[in-house]
Every structure is written in C-alpha cells, then in structure tokens.
ZANULO-952811 format. One record per residue: x, y, z of N, C-alpha, C in turn. Coordinates in steps of 0.02 Angstrom, whole numbers, padded with zeros to 5 digits, always signed. Example, Ala and Ser with C-alpha at 12.3 -4.5 7.8 and 13.67 -1.06 7.14 Angstrom:
% residues 2
+00660-00284+00390+00615-00225+00390+00660-00165+00390
+00642-00112+00354+00684-00053+00357+00645+00002+00394
END
This chain:
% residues 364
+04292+03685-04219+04343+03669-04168+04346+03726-04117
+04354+03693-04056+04363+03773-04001+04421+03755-03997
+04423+03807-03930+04486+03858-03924+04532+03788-03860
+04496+03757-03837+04509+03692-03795+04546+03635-03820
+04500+03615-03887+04510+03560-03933+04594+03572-03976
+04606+03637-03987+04674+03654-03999+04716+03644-03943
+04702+03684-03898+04747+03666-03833+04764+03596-03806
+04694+03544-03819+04695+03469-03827+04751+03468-03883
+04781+03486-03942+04791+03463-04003+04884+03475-03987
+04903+03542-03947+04953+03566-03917+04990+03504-03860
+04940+03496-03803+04973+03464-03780+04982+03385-03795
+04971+03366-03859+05001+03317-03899+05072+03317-03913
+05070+03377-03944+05135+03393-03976+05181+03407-03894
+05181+03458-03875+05214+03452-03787+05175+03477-03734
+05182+03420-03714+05116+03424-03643+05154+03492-03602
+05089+03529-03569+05101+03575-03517+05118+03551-03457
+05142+03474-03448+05146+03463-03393+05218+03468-03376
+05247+03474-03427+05317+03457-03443+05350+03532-03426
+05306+03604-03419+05324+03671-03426+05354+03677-03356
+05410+03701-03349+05434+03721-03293+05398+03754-03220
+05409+03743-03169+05363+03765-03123+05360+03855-03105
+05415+03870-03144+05391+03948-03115+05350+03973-03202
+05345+03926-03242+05310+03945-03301+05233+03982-03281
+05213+04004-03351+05143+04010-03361+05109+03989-03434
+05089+03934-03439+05080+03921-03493+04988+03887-03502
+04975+03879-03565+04908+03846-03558+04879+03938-03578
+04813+03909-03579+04764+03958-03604+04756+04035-03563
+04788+04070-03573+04782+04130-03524+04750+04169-03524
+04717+04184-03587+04644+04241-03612+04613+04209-03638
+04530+04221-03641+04477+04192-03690+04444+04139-03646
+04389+04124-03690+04338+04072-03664+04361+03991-03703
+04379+03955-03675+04396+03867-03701+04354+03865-03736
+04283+03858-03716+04231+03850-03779+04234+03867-03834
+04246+03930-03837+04248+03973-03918+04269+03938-03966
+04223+03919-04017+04244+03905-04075+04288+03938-04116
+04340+03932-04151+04398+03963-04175+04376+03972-04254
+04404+04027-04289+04382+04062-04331+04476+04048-04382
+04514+04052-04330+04594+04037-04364+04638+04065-04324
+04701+04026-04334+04749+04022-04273+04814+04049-04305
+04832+04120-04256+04911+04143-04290+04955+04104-04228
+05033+04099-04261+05077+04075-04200+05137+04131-04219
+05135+04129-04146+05198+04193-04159+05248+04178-04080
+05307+04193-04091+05346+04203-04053+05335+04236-03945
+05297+04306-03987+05285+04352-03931+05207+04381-03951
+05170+04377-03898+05083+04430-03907+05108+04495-03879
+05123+04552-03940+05108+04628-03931+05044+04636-03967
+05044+04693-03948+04968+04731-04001+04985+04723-04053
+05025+04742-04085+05019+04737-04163+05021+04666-04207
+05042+04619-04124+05020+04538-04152+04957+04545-04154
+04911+04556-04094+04842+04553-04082+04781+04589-04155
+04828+04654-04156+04813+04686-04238+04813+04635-04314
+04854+04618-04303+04885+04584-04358+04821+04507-04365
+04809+04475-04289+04749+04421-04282+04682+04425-04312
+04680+04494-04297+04611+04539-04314+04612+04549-04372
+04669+04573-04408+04671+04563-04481+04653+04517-04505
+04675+04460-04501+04678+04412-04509+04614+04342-04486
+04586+04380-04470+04540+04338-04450+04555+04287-04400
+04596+04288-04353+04616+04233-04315+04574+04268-04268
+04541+04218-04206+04543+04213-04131+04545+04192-04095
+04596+04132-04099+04675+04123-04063+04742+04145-04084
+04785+04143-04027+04851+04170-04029+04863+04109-03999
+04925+04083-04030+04945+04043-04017+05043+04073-04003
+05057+04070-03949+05123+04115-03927+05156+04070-03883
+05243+04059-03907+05287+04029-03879+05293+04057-03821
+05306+04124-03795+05313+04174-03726+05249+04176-03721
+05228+04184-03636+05171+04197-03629+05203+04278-03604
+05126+04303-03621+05106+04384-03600+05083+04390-03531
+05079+04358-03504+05056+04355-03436+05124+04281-03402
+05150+04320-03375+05222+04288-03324+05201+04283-03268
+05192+04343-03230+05156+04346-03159+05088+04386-03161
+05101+04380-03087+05016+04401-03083+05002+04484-03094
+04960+04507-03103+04906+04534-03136+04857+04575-03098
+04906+04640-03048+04834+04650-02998+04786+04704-03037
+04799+04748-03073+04771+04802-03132+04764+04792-03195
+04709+04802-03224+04714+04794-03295+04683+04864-03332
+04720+04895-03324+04709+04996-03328+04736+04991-03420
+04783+04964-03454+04821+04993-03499+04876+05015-03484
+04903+05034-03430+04959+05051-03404+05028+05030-03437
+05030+04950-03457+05087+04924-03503+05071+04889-03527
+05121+04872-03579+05116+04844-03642+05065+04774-03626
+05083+04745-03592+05026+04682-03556+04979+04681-03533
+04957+04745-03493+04877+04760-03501+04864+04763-03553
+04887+04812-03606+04850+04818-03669+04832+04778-03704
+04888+04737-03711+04861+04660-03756+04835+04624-03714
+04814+04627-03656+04768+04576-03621+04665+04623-03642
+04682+04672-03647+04625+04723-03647+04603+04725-03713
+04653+04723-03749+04633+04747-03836+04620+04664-03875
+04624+04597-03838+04615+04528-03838+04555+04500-03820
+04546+04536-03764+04460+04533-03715+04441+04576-03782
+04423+04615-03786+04370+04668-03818+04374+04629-03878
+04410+04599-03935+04412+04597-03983+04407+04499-03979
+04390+04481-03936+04367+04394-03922+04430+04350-03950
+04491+04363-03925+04521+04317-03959+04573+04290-03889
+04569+04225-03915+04608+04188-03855+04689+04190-03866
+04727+04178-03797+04794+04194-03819+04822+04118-03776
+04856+04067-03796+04864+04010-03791+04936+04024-03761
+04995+03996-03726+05077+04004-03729+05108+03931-03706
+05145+03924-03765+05167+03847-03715+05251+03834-03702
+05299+03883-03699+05351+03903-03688+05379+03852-03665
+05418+03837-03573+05449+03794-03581+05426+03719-03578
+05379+03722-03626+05335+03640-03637+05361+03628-03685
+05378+03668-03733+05417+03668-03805+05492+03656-03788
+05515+03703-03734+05565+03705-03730+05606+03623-03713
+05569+03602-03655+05574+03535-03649+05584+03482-03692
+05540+03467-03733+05521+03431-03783+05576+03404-03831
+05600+03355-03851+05656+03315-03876+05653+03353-03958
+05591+03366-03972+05605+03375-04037+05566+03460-04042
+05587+03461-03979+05554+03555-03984+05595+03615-04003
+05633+03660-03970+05643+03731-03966+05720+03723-03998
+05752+03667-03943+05822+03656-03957+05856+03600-03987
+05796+03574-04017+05809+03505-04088+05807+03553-04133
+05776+03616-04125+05776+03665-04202+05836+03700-04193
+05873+03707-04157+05927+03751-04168+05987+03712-04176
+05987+03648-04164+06003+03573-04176+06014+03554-04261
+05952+03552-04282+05954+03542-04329+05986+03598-04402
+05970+03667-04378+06001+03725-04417+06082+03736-04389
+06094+03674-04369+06187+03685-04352+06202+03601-04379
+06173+03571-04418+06191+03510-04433+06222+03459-04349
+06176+03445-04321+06207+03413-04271+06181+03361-04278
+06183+03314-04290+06147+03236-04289+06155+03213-04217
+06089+03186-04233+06066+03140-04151+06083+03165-04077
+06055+03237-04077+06061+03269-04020+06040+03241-03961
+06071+03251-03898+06048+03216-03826+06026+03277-03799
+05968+03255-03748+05944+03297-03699+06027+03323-03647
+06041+03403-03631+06102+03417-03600+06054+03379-03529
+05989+03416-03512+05980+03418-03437+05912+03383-03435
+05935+03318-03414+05869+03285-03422+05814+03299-03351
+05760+03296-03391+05714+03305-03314+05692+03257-03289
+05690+03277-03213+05687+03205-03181+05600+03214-03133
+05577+03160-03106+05509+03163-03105+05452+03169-03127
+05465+03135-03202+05412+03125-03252+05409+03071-03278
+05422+03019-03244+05420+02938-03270+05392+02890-03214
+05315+02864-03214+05292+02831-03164+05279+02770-03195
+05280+02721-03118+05286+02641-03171+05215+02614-03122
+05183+02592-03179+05114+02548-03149+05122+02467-03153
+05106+02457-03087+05109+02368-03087+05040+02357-03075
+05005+02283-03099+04920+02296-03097+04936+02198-03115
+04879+02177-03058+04888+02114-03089+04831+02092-03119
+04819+02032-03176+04763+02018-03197+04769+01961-03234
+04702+01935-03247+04695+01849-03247+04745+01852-03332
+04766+01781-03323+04826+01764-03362+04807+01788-03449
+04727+01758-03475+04694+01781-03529+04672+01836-03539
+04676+01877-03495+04655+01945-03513+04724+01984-03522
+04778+01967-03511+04840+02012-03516+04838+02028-03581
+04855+01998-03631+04870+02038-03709+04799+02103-03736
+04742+02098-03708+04709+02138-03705+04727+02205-03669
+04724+02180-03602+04746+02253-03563+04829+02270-03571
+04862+02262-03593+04931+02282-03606+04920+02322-03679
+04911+02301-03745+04889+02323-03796+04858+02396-03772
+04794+02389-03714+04758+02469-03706+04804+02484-03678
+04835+02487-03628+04913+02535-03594+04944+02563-03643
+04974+02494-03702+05008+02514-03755+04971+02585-03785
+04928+02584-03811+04878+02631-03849+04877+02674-03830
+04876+02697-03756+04861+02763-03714+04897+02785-03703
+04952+02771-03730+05044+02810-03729+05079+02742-03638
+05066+02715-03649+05139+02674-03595+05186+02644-03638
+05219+02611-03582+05267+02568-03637+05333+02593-03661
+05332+02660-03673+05392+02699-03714+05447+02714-03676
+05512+02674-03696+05566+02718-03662+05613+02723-03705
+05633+02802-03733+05669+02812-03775+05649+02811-03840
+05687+02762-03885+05667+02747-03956+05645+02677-03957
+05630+02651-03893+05577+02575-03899+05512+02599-03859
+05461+02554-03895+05385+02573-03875+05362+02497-03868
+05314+02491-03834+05276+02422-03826+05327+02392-03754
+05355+02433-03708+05394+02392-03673+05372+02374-03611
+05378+02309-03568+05349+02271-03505+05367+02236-03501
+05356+02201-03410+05374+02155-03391+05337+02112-03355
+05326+02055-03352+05273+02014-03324+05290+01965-03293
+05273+01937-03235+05270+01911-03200+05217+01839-03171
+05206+01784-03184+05144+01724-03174+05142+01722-03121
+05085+01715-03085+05086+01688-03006+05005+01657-03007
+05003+01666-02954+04941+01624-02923+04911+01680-02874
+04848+01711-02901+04805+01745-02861+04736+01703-02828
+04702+01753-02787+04668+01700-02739+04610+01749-02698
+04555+01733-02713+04515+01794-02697+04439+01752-02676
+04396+01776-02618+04334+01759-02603+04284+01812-02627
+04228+01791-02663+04193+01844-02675+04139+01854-02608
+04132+01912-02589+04045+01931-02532+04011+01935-02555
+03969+01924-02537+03867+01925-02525+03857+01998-02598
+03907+02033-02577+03875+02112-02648+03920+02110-02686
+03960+02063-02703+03996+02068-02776+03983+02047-02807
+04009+02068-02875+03969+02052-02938+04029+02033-02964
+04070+01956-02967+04131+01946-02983+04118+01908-03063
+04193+01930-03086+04186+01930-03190+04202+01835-03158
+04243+01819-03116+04245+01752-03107+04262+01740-03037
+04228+01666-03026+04230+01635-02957+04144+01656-02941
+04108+01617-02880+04048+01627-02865+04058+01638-02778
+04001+01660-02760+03979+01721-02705+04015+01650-02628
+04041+01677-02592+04060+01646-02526+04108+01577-02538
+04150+01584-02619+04187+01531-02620+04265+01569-02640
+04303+01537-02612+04392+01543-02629+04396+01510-02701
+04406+01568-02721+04443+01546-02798+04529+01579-02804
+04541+01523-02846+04620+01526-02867+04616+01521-02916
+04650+01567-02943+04691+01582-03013+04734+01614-03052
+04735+01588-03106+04836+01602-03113+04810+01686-03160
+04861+01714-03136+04873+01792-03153+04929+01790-03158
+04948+01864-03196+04996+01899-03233+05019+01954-03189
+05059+01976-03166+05082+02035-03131+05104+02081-03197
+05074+02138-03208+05088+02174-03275+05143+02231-03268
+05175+02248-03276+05212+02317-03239+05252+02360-03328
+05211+02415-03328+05239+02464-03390+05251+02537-03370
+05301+02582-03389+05304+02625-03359+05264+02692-03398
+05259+02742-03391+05226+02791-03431+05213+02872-03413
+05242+02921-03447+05247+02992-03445+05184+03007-03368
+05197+03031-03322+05180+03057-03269+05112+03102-03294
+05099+03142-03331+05052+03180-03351+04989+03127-03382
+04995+03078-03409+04959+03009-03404+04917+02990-03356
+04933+03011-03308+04925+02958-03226+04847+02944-03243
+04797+02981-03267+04735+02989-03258+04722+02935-03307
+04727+02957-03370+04720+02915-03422+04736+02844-03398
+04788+02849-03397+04815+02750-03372+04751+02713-03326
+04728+02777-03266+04696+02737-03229+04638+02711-03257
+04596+02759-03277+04546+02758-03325+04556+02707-03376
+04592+02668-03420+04602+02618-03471+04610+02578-03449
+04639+02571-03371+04617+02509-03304+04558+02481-03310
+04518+02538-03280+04459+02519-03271+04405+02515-03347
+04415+02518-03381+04386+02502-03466+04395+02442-03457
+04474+02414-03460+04491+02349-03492+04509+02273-03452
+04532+02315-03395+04524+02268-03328+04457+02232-03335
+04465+02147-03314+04390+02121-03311+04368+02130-03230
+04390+02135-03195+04384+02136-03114+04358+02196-03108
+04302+02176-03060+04247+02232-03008+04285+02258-02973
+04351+02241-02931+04422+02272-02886+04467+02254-02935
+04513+02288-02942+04550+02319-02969+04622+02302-02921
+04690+02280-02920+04741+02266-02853+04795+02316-02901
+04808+02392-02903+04852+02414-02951+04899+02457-02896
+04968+02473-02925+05008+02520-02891+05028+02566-02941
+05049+02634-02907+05084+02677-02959+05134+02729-02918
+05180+02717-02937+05243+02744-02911+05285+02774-02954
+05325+02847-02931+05363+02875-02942+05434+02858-02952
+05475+02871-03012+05535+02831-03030+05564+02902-03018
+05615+02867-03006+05682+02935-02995+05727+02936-03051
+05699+02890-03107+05752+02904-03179+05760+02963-03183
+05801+02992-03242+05805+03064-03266+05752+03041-03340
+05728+03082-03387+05679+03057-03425+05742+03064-03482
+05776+03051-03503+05823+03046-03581+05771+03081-03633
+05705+03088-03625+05687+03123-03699+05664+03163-03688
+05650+03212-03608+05611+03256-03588+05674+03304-03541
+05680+03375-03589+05731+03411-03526+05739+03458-03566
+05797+03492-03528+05827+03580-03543+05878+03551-03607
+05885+03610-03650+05960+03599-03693+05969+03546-03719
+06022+03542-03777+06035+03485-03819+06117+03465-03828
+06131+03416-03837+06214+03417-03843+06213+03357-03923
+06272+03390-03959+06278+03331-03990+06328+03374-04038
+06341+03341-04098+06416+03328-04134+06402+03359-04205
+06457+03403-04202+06431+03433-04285+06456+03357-04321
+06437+03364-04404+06456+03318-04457+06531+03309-04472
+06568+03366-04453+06642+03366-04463+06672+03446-04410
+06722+03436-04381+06747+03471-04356+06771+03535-04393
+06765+03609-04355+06760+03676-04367+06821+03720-04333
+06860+03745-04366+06895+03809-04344+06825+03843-04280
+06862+03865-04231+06809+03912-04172+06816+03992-04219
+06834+04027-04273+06820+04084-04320+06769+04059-04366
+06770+03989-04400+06721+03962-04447+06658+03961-04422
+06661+03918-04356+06593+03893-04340+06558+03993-04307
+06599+04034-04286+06562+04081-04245+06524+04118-04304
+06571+04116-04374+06527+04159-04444+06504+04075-04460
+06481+04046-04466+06442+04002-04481+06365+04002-04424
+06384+03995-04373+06322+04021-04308+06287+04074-04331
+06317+04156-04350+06311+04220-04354+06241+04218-04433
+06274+04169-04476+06246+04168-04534+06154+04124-04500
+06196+04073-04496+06122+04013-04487+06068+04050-04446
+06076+04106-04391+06022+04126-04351+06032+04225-04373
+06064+04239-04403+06053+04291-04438+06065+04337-04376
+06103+04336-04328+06136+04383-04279+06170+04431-04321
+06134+04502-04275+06172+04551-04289+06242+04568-04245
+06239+04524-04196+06308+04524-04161+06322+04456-04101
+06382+04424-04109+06381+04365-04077+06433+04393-04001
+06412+04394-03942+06458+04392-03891+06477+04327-03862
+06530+04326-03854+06574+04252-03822+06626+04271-03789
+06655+04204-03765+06723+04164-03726+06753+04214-03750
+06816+04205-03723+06894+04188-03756+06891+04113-03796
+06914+04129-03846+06946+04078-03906+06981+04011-03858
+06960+03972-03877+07032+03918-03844+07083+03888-03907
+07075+03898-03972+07121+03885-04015+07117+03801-04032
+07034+03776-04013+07045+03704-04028+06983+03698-04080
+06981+03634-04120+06920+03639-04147+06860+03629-04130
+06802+03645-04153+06742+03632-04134+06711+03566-04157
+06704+03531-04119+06653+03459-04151+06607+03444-04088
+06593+03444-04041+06552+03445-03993+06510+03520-03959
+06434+03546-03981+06404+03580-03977+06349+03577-03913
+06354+03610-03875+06287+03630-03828+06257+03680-03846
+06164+03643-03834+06138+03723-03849+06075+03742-03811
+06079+03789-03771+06005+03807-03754+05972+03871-03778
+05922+03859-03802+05877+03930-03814+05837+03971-03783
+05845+04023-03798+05816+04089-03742+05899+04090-03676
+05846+04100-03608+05925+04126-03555+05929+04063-03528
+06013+04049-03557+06016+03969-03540+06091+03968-03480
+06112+04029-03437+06157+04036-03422+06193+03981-03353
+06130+03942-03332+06104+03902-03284+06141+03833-03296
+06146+03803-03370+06156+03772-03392+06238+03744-03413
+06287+03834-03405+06339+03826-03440+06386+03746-03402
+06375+03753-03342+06414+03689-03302+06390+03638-03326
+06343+03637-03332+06308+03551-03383+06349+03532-03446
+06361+03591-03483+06400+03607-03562+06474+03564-03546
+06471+03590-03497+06564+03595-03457+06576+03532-03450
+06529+03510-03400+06544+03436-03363+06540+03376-03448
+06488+03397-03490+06477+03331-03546+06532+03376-03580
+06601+03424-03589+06642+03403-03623+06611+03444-03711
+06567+03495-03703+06565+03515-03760+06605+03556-03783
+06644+03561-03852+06697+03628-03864+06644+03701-03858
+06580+03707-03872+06557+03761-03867+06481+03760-03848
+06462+03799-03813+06383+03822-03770+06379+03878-03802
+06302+03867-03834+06265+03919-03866+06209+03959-03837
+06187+04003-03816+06127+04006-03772+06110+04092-03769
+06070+04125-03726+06094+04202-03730+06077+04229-03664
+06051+04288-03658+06061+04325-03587+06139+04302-03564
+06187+04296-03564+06237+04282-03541+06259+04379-03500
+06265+04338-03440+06287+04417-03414+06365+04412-03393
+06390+04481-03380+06463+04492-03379+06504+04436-03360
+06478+04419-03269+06509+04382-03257+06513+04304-03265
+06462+04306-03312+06448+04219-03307+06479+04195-03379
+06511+04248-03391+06590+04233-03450+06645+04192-03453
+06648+04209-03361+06695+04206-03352+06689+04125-03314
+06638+04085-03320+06618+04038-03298+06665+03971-03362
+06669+04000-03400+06708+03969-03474+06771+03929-03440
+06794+03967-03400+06871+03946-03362+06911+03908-03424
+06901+03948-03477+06959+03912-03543+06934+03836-03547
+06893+03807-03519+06876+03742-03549+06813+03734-03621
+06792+03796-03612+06735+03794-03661+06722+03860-03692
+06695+03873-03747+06688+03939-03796+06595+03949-03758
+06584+04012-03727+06510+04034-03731+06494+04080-03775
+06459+04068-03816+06418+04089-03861+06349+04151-03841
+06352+04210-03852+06279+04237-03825+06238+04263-03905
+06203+04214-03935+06183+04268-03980+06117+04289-03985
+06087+04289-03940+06047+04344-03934+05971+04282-03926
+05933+04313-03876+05864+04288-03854+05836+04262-03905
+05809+04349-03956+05765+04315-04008+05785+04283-04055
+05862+04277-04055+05892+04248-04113+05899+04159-04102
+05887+04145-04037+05924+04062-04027+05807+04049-04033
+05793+04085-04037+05723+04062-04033+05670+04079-04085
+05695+04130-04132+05645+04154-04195+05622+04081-04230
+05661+04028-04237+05630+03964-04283+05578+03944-04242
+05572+03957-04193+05512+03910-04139+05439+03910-04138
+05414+03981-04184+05352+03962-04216+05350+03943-04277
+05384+03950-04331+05393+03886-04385+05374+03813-04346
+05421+03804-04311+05391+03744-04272+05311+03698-04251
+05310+03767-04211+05251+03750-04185+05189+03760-04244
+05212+03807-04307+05166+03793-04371+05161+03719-04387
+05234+03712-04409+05232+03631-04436+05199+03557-04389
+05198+03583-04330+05171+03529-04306+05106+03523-04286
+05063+03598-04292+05010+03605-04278+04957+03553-04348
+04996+03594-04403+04983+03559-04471+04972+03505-04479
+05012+03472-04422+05001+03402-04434+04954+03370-04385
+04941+03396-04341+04885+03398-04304+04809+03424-04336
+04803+03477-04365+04758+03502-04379+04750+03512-04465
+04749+03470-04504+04752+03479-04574+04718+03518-04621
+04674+03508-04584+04592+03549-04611+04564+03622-04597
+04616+03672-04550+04610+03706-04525+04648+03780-04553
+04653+03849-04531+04695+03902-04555+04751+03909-04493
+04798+03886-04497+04859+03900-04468+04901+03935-04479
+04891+04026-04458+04953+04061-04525+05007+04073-04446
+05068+04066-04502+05142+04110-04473+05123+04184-04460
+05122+04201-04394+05165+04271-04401+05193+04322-04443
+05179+04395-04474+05251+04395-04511+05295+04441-04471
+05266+04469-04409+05302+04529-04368+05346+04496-04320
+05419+04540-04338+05450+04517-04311+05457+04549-04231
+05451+04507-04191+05453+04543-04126+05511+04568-04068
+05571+04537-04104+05627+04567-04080+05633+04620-04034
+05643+04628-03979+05619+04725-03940+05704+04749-03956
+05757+04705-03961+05828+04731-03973+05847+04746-04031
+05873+04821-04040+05883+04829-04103+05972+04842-04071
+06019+04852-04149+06093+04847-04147+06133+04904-04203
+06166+04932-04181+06183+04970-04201+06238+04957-04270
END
C-alpha cells in the first residue's frame, strides 16, 4: 500500500474537501508513491513523534494538526517545524494532516467529545453551506433503474439519515442523429422520439468528478443532456461544533467536575454561573470562540470549546455558561479516532496509537 492509497483510504472517512479554506491539510511531506512500511496517528508531528515513527517502524505520520500551517520560505532547522520537516525528509517518512476535515465531519472531532459527555443524537451547531450539488440528466425511460442504482453506488442520493433519494420526471425527448453519429438508438438523418426520464439526485460537491464519470460509464447516449448546479442548503451532516442534550439534567458545579473528570483537565476556565441546570450542551473542539453566538442563538445552557480569550467571556451576557478547557484537552480523543476508523478501513495493516503526549501547556 502507498502513502496515496491511505490518503485515498482518509478521505473516505473525511474528505479534504470539507477542510476549511485557510486549512492545510492532505499530504504535506513525502513521496505519494512510497509504499508504507506502518502508520502512527498522533495528535501533533514534533520530533520526538517523528523519533518515536522511526522507532517504530512507521513511514507515515498520520497527524490531526498539520506541521506546516503557512508557508515555508527556509528550511535551515531554525524551528521546531523545520526540524520535523528536515528530520522526516532525511529519514523517508511521509507526514499526512487532516484537521478541519475531521473537524467537520458528523461523526468526527466533536461527535467524540459528544459522545464522552453522554449526549445523544448530536446536531451539527454550524452547518456548512456549499457542499451539496444536485444533478439533473435525462435518459431513455429503460435505462433509468440502471443509471440511478450507479449514482446510487458512487455516493448520491444521501440526505441526512435517508440514502437512495430522487426524483423523476417522464417526458418525451426528441433527437436527429448526423451523418458522424454513432447513436445507441434512432438511425442517421431521421427524428426520433422517445419517452425519457428526467433523473435529478443530489450529491456531496467533492463528487462532482466521479458523478460525471458514472454518467458517462452508464449513460447509453453518445451526448449526454446533463446539468449540475450549486444548492444553497446548509449541509445538516457536514459543519463546525455539535449541540445536543445530556441524558438527564446537571447542577452547572456537577456537570463542570464531571467535564474536568471525562477530558482529564488540569484546570477548567468559564462564565459566571447562571444558577440553572444544565441539559442542553454545545461543543466545539480546539479554538471554537467564533462559534459562542451560534451556542447562544440554539439556546444551549453551556458552550464548551478553548482558546477563549479575556474578552470573549464576556460574550456569555448571563445567557450561557463558557467553558475553556483547554486545546489539547477538547481534542486528545481525536487520534483514537482516527485509529478506529482507519482500522476499519485498513484491516490488514500496522496502525499504532501514539503514546507521546503532545500537550506544549503544562499547569501548575
């Protein structure tokens, strides 16, 4: 297996297309080709991750943060990111990052911090919008359950928790073939009529290629009459943050040593108290401070998230408890994650955890 065929295997689990635009994600060191030897996943690439690969026989890194954010005009050793870009080159190992592709992802970064707070059936807080395109394509009436089935197959169809979904339309198409076509039906300089299907399914934007391509496979027509257009939905299963409902309502002292325990904070900063209980939870992981008005407006008793700076405390205005507990703390489960799902991608393969913890904040 190369170093590509994983990155193929990644954006299964959450496409890079989905990664925020000031991201950097996708393969950032190494050759795609390289056949892989074994894959660590870790949180953050320092040297002593890169050490630890080499131990280990890995050459890929597979890393939630990428090591490379911006650009890159020296590569001297100078900091910590030259070095692990330098001591990665020399020692052949690729460094993969798929950050907020995970982050996005319905069942990614912040379904895990979701799930280690008992929240059942979490909603996307901030759904993203411009990732849902709808293809209309028409085609002869007998060939529809064929070419819908391949759409189906190639990921269309899905909205939400229903799959296989479309809408169709009968009409009457009407076409002359010329002198150089090679038509699946009707003959050369005659008007043919026939009854067609107007097909229309919608499907994840990062698709676009694929879809077209399973067109032209399964389509019987030499021309092809297709459209594809941009929906202005919000995507419900693709976005920032999570909202949803503990199992039973919490004292705001219970749930903050209950938080403190589940992510193993050495110190939780927050709100002012509002003295009500907790049963409605927001949460974003890593610096989610962007977000707190989203928390606000859906009505959650408390927003979890970190980087929270002085003044954006005070953004709480007594309607809501903010929570800061700490970067690596709302995000340490997130290569567990990306272990377990690689696993299931890759069965046959060496997938080890991390064991260094990369935390750079220590607490007194």
């Amino acid at each position: 297996m190369t170093v590509q065929e994983v990155v193929q295997k990644l954006q299964e689990i959450a496409p890079l297309a989905y990664a925020e635009d000031f991201d950097n994600v996708g393969l950032l060191v190494g050759n795609p080709l390289q056949p892989i030897t074994g894959i660590l996943v870790t949180l953050d690439t320092l040297e002593s991750v890169v050490d630890e690969a080499i131990q280990k026989k890995c050459n890929l890194i597979v890393s939630f943060h990428p090591i490379i954010f911006s650009g890159l005009k020296k590569i001297t050793g100078k900091t910590y990111v030259e070095r692990v870009v330098i001591k990665a080159i020399q020692n052949q190992i690729a460094i993969v990052s798929i950050h907020t592709a995970m982050d996005n992802h319905h069942q990614g970064v912040n379904f895990e911090i979701c799930k280690r707070l008992g929240i059942a059936k979490p909603q996307i807080l901030i759904p993203k919008a411009n990732t849902i395109y709808k293809l209309s394509v028409n085609v002869p009436k007998q060939n529809e359950t064929e070419l819908k089935q391949a759409l189906f197959s190639a990921g269309a169809g899905n909205i939400g928790n229903y799959q296989d979904c479309s809408f169709t339309v009968t009409g009457t198409g009407t076409f002359t073939p010329k002198e150089d076509a090679n038509p699946a039906i009707g003959k050369i300089n005659k008007i043919e009529t026939l009854e067609e299907v107007q097909l229309q399914c919608i499907f994840p934007s990062y698709l676009k290629e694929t879809m077209v391509n399973t067109l032209w496979q399964h389509h019987p027509f030499e021309e092809i009459a297709y459209e594809i257009i941009a929906l202005k939905n919000n995507n419900q299963q693709i976005g920032m943050g999570m909202i949803g409902d503990l199992e039973e309502p919490m004292s705001e002292a219970d749930f903050l040593q209950f938080v403190k325990k589940q992510f193993d904070a050495q110190g939780i900063r927050y709100s002012a108290l509002l003295n009500k209980p907790v049963q409605k939870v927001a949460v974003l992981g890593g610096s989610g401070s962007f977000a707190i008005k989203n928390a606000k407006q859906q009505q959650a008793n408390v927003f979890i998230t970190a980087d929270i700076k002085y003044h954006q405390f005070y953004e709480a205005e007594n309607k809501i408890v903010i929570l800061d507990i700490g970067h690596y703390e709302s995000e340490q489960y997130t290569k567990n994650l990306i272990v377990s799902n690689l696993q299931k991608k890759i069965s046959n393969f060496a997938i080890i955890l991390s064991e260094i913890n990369t935390n750079p904040i220590q607490y007194l």
